[in-house]
Chimera marker file (.cmm) of the C-alpha trace (Angstrom):
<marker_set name="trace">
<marker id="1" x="0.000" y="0.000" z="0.000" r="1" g="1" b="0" radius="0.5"/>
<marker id="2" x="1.491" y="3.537" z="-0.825" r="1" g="1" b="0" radius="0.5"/>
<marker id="3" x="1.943" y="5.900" z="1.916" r="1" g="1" b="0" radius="0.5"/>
<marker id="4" x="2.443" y="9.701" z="1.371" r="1" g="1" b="0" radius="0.5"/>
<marker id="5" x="4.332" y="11.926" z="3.558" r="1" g="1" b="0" radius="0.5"/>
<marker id="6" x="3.682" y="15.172" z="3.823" r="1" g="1" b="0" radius="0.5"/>
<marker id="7" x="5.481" y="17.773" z="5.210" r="1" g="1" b="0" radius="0.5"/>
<marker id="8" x="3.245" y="20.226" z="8.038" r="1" g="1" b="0" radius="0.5"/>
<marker id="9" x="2.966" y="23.360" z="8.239" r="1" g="1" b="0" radius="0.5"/>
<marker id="10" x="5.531" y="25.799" z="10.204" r="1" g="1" b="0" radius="0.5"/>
<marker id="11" x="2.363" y="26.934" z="12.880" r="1" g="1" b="0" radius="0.5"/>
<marker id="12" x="1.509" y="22.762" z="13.425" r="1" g="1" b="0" radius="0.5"/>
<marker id="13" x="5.320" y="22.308" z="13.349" r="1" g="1" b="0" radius="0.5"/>
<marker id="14" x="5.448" y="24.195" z="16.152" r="1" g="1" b="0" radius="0.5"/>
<marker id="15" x="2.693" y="22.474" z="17.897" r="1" g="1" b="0" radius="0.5"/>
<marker id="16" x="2.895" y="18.555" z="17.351" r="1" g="1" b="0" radius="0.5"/>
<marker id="17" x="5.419" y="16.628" z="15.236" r="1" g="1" b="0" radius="0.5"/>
<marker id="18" x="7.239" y="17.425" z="11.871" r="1" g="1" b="0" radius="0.5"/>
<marker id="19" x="6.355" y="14.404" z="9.862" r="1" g="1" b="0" radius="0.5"/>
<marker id="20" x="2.764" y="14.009" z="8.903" r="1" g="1" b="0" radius="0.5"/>
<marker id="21" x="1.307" y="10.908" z="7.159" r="1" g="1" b="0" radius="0.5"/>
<marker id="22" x="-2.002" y="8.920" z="6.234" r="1" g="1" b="0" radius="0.5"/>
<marker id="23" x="-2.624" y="6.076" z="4.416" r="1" g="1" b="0" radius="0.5"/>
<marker id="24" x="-5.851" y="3.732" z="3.486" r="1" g="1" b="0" radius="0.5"/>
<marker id="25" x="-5.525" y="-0.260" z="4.022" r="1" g="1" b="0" radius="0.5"/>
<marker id="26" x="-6.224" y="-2.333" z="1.119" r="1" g="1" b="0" radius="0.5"/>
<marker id="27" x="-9.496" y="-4.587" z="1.797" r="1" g="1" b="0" radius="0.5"/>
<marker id="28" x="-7.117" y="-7.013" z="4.419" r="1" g="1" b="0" radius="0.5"/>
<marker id="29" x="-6.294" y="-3.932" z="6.550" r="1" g="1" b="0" radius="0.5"/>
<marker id="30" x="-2.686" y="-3.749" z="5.324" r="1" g="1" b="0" radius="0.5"/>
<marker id="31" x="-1.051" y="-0.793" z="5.482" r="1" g="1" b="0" radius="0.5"/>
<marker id="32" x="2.177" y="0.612" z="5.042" r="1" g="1" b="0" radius="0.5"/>
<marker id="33" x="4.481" y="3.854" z="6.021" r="1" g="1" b="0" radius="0.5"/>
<marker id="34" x="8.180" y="4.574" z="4.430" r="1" g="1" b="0" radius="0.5"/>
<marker id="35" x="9.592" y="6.744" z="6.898" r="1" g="1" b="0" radius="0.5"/>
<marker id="36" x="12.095" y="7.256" z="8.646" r="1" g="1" b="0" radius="0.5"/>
<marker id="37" x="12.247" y="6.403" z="12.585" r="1" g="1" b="0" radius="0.5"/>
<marker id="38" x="11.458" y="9.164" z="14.949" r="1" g="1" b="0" radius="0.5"/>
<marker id="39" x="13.751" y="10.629" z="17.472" r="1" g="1" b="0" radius="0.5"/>
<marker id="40" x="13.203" y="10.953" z="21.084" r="1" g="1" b="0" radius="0.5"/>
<marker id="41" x="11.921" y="14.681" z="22.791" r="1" g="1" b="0" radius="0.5"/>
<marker id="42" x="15.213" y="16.230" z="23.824" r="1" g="1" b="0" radius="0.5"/>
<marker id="43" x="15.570" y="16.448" z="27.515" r="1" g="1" b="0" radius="0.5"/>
<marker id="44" x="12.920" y="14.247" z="28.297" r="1" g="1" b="0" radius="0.5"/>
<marker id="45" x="12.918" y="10.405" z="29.360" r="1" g="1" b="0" radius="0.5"/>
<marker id="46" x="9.870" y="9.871" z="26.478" r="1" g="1" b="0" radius="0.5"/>
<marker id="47" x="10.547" y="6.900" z="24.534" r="1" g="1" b="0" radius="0.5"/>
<marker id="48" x="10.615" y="7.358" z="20.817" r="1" g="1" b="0" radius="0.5"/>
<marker id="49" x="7.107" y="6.897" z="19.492" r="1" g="1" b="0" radius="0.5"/>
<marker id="50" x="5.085" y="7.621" z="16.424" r="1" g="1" b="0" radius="0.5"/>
<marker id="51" x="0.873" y="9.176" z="17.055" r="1" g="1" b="0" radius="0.5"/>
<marker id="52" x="-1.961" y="6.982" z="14.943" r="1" g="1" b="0" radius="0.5"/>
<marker id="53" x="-5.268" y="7.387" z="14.079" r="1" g="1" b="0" radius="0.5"/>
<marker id="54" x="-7.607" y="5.266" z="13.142" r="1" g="1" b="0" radius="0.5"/>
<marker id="55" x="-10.355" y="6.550" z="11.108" r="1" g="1" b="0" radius="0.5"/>
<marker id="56" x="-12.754" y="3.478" z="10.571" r="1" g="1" b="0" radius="0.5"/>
<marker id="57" x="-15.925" y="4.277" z="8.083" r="1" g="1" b="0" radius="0.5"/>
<marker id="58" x="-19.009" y="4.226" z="9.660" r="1" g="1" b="0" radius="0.5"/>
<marker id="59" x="-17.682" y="5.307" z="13.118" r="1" g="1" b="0" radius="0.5"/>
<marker id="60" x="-15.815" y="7.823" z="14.827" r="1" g="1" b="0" radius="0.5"/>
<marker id="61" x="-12.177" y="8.544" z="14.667" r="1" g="1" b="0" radius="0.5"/>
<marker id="62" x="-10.310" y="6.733" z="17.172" r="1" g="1" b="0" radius="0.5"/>
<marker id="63" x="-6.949" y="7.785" z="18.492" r="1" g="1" b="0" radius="0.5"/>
<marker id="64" x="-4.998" y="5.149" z="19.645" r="1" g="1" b="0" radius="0.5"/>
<marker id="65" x="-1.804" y="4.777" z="21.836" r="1" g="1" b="0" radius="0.5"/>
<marker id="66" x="1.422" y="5.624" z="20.724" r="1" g="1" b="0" radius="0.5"/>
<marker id="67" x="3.513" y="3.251" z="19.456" r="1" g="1" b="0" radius="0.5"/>
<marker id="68" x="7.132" y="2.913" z="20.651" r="1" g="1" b="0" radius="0.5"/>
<marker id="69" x="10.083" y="1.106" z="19.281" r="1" g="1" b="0" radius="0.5"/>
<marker id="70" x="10.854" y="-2.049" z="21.715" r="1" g="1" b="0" radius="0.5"/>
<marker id="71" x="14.493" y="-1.914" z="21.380" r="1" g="1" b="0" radius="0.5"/>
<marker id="72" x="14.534" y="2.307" z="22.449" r="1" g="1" b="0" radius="0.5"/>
<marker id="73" x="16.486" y="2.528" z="26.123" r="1" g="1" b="0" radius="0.5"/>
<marker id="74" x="13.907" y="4.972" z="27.100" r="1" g="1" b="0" radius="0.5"/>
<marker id="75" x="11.562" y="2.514" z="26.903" r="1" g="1" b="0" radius="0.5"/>
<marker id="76" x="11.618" y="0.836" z="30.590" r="1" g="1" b="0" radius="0.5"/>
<marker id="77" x="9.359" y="-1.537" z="32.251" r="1" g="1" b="0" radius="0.5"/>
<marker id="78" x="6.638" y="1.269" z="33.376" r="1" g="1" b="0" radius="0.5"/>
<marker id="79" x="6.188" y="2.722" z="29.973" r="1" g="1" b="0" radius="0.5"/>
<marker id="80" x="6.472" y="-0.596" z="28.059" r="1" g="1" b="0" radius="0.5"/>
<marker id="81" x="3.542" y="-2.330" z="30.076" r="1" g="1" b="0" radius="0.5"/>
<marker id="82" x="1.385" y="0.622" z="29.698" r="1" g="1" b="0" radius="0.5"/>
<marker id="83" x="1.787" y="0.683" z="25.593" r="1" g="1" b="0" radius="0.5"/>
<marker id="84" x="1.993" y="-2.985" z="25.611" r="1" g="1" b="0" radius="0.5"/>
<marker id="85" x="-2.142" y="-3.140" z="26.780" r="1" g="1" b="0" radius="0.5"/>
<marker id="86" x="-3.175" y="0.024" z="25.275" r="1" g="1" b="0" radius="0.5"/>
<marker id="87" x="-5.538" y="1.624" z="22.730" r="1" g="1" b="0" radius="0.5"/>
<marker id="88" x="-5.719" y="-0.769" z="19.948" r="1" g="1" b="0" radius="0.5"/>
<marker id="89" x="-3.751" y="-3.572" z="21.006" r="1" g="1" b="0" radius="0.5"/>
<marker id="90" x="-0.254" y="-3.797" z="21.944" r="1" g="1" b="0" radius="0.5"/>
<marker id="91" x="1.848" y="-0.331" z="20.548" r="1" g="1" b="0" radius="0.5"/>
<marker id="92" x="5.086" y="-1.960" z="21.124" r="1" g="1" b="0" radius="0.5"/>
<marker id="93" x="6.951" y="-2.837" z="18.016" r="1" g="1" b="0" radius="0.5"/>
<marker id="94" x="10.171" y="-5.172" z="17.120" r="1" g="1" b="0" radius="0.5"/>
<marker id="95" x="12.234" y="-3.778" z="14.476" r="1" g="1" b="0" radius="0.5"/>
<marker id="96" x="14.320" y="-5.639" z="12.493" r="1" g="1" b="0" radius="0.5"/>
<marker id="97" x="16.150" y="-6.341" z="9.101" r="1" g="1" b="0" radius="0.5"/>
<marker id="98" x="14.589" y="-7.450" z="6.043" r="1" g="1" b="0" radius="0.5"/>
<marker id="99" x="17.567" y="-9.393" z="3.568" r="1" g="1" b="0" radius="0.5"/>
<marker id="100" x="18.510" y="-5.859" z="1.761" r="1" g="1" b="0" radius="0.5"/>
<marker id="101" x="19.286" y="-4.330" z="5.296" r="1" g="1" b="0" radius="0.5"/>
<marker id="102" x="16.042" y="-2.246" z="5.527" r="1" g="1" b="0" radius="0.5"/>
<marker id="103" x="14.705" y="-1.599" z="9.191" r="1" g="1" b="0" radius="0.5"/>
<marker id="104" x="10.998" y="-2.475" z="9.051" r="1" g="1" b="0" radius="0.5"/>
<marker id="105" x="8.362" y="-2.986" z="12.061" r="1" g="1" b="0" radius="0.5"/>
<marker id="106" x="5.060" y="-4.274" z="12.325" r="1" g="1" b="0" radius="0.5"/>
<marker id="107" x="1.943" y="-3.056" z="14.186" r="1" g="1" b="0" radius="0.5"/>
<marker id="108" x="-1.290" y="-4.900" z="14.164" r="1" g="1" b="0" radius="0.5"/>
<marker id="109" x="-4.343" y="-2.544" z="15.345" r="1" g="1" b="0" radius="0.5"/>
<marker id="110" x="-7.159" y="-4.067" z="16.958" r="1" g="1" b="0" radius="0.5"/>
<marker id="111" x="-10.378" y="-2.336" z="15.957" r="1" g="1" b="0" radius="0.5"/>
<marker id="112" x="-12.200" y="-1.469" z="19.242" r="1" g="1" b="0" radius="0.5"/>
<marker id="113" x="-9.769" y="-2.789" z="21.633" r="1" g="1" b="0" radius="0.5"/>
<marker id="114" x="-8.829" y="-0.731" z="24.634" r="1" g="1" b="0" radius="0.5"/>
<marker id="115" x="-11.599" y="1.819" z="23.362" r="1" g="1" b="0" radius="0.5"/>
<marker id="116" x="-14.780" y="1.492" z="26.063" r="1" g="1" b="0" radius="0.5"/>
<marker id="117" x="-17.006" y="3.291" z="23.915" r="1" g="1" b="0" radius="0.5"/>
<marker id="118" x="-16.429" y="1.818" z="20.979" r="1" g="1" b="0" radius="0.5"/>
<marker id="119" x="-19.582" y="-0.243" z="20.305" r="1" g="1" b="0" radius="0.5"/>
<marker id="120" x="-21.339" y="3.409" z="20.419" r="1" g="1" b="0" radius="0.5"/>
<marker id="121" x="-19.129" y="5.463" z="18.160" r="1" g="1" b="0" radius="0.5"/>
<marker id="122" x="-20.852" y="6.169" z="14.637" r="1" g="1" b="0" radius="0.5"/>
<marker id="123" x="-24.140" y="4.172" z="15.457" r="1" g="1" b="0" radius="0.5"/>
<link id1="1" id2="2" r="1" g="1" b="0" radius="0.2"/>
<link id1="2" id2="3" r="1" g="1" b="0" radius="0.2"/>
<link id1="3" id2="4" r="1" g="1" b="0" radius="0.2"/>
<link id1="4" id2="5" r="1" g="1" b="0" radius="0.2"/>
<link id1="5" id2="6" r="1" g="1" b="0" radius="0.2"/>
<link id1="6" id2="7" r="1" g="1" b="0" radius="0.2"/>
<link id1="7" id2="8" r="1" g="1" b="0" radius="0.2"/>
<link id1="8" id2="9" r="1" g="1" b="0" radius="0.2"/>
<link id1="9" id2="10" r="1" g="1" b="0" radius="0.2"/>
<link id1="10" id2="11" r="1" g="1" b="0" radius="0.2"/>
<link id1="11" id2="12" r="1" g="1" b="0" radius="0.2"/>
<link id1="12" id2="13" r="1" g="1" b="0" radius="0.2"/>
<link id1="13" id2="14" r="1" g="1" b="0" radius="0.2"/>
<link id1="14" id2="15" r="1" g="1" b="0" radius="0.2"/>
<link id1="15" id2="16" r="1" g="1" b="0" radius="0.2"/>
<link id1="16" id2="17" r="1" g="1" b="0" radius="0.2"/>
<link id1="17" id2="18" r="1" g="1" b="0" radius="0.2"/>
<link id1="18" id2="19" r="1" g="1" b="0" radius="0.2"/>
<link id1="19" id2="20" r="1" g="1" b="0" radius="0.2"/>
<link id1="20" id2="21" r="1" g="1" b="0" radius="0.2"/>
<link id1="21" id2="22" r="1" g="1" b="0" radius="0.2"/>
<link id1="22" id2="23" r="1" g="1" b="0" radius="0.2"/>
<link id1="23" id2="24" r="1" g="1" b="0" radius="0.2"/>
<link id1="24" id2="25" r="1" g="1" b="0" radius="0.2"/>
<link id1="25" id2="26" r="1" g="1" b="0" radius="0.2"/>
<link id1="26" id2="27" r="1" g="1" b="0" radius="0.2"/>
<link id1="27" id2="28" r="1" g="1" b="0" radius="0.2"/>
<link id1="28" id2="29" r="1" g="1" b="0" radius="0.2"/>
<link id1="29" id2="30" r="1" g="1" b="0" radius="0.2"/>
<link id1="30" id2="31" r="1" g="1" b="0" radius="0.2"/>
<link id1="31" id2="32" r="1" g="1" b="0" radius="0.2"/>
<link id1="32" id2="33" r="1" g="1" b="0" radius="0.2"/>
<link id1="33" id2="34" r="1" g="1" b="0" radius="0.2"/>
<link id1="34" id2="35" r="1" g="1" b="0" radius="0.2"/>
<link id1="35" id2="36" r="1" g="1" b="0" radius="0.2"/>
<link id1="36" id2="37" r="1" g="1" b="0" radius="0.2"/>
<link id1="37" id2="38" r="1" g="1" b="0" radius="0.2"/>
<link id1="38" id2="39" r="1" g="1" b="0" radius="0.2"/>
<link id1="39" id2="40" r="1" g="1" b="0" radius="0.2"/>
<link id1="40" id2="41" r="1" g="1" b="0" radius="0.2"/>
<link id1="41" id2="42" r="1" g="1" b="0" radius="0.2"/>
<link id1="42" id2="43" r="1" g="1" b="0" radius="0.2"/>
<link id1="43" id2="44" r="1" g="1" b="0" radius="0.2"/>
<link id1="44" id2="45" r="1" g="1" b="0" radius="0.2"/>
<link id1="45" id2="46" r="1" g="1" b="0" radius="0.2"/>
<link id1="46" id2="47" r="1" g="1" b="0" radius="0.2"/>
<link id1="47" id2="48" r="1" g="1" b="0" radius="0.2"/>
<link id1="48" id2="49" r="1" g="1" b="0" radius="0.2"/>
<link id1="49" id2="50" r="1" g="1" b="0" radius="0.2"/>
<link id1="50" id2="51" r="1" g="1" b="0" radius="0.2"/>
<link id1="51" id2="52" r="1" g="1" b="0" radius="0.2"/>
<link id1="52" id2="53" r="1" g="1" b="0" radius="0.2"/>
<link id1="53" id2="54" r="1" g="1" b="0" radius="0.2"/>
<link id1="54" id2="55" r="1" g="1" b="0" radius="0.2"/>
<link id1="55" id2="56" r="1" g="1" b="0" radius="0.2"/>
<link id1="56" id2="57" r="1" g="1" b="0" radius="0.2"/>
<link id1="57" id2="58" r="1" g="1" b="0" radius="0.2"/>
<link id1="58" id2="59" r="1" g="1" b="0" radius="0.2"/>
<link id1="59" id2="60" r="1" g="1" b="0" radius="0.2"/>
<link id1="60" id2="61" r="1" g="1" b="0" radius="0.2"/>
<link id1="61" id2="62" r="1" g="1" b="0" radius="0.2"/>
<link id1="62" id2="63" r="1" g="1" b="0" radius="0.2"/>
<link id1="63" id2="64" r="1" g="1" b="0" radius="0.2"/>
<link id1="64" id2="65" r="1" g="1" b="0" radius="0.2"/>
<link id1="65" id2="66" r="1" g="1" b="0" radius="0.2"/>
<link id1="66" id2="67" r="1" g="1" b="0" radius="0.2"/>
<link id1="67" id2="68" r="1" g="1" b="0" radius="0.2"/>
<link id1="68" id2="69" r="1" g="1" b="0" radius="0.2"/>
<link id1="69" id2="70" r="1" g="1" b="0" radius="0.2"/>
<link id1="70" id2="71" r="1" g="1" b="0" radius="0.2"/>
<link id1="71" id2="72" r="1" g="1" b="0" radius="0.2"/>
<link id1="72" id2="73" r="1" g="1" b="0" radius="0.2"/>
<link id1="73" id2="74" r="1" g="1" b="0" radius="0.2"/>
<link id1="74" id2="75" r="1" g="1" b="0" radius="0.2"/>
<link id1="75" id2="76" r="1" g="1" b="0" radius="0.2"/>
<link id1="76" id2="77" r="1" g="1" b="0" radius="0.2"/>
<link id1="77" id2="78" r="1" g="1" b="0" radius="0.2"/>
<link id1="78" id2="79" r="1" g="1" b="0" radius="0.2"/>
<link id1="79" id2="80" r="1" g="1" b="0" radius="0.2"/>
<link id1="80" id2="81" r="1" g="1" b="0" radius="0.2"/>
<link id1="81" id2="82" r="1" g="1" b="0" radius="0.2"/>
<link id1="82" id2="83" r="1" g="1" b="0" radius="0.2"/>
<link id1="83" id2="84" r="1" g="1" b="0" radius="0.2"/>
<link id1="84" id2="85" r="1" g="1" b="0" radius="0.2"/>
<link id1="85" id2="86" r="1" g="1" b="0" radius="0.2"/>
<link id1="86" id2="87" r="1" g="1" b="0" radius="0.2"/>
<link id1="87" id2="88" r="1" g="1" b="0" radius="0.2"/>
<link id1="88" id2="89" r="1" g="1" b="0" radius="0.2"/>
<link id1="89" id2="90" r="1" g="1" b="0" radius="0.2"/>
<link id1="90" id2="91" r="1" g="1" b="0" radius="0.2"/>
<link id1="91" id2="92" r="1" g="1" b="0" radius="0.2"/>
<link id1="92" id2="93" r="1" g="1" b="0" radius="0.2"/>
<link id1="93" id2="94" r="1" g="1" b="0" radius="0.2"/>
<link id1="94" id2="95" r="1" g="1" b="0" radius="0.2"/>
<link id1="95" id2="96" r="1" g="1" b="0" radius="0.2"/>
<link id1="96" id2="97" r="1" g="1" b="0" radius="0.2"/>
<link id1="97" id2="98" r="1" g="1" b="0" radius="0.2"/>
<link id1="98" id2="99" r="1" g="1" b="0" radius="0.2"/>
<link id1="99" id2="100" r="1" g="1" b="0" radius="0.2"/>
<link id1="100" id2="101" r="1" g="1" b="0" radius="0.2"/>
<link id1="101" id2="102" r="1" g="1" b="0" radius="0.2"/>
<link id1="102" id2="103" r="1" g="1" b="0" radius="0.2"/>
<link id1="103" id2="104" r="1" g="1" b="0" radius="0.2"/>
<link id1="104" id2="105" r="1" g="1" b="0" radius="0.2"/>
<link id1="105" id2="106" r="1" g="1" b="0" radius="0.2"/>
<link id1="106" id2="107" r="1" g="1" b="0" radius="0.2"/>
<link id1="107" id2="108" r="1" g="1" b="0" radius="0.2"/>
<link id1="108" id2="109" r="1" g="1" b="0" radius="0.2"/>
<link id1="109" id2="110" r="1" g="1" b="0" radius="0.2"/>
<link id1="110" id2="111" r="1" g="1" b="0" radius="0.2"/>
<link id1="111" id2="112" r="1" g="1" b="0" radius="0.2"/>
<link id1="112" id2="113" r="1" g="1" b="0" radius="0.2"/>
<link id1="113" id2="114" r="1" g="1" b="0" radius="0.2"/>
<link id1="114" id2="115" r="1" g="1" b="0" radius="0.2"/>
<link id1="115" id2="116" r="1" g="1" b="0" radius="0.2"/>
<link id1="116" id2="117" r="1" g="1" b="0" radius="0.2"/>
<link id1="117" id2="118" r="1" g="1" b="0" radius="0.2"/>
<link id1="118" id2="119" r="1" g="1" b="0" radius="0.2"/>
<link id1="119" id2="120" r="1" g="1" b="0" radius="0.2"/>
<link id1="120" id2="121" r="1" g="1" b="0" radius="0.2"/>
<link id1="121" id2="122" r="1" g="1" b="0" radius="0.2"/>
<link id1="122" id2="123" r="1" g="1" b="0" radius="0.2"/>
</marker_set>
């Protein structure tokens, strides 16, 4: 699936995040971002993590936890068992080498999970 990045705004720069993305799975739920991996806030002990929505027809836009990078140090035991339950399954991701040395990662999102008014939203 093809992924577009596009680059925000200097005013939403400012506010939240630098690289902006969306993309719509095929009818399996596949999707895909080329990117490149985030850094961590400077100064802070927030592990590395990338913000997802989930906009699901028929219902209401979802936001779901962030997802953080399973080998990043600032990702301790606290943190990691918070993401690992949260908003749409587990937001804790392994990545690792594909056979041309590409970094990839994988995130399955549970629709509904973790989300208490979920059976509501759009009906």
């Amino acid at each position: 699936m093809a992924a577009w990045l596009l680059p925000g705004n200097l005013q939403t720069d400012a506010r939240h995040g630098r690289l902006r993305a969306w993309a719509k799975t095929d009818a399996q739920g596949t999707y895909r971002f080329v990117t490149i991996r985030p850094g961590g806030y400077p100064n802070t002990d927030i592990p590395e993590h990338i913000h997802l929505h989930v906009i699901e027809p028929g219902r209401c836009t979802c936001y779901i936890d962030d997802v953080v990078f399973e080998d990043d140090s600032r990702l301790t035991p606290r943190p990691r068992a918070a993401h690992d339950r949260g908003r749409g399954g587990s937001g804790v991701i392994r990545p690792t080498r594909d056979s041309s040395g590409t970094w990839q990662a994988r995130c399955d999102i549970r629709l509904g999970a973790g989300i208490s008014d979920y059976a509501q939203c759009g009906r």
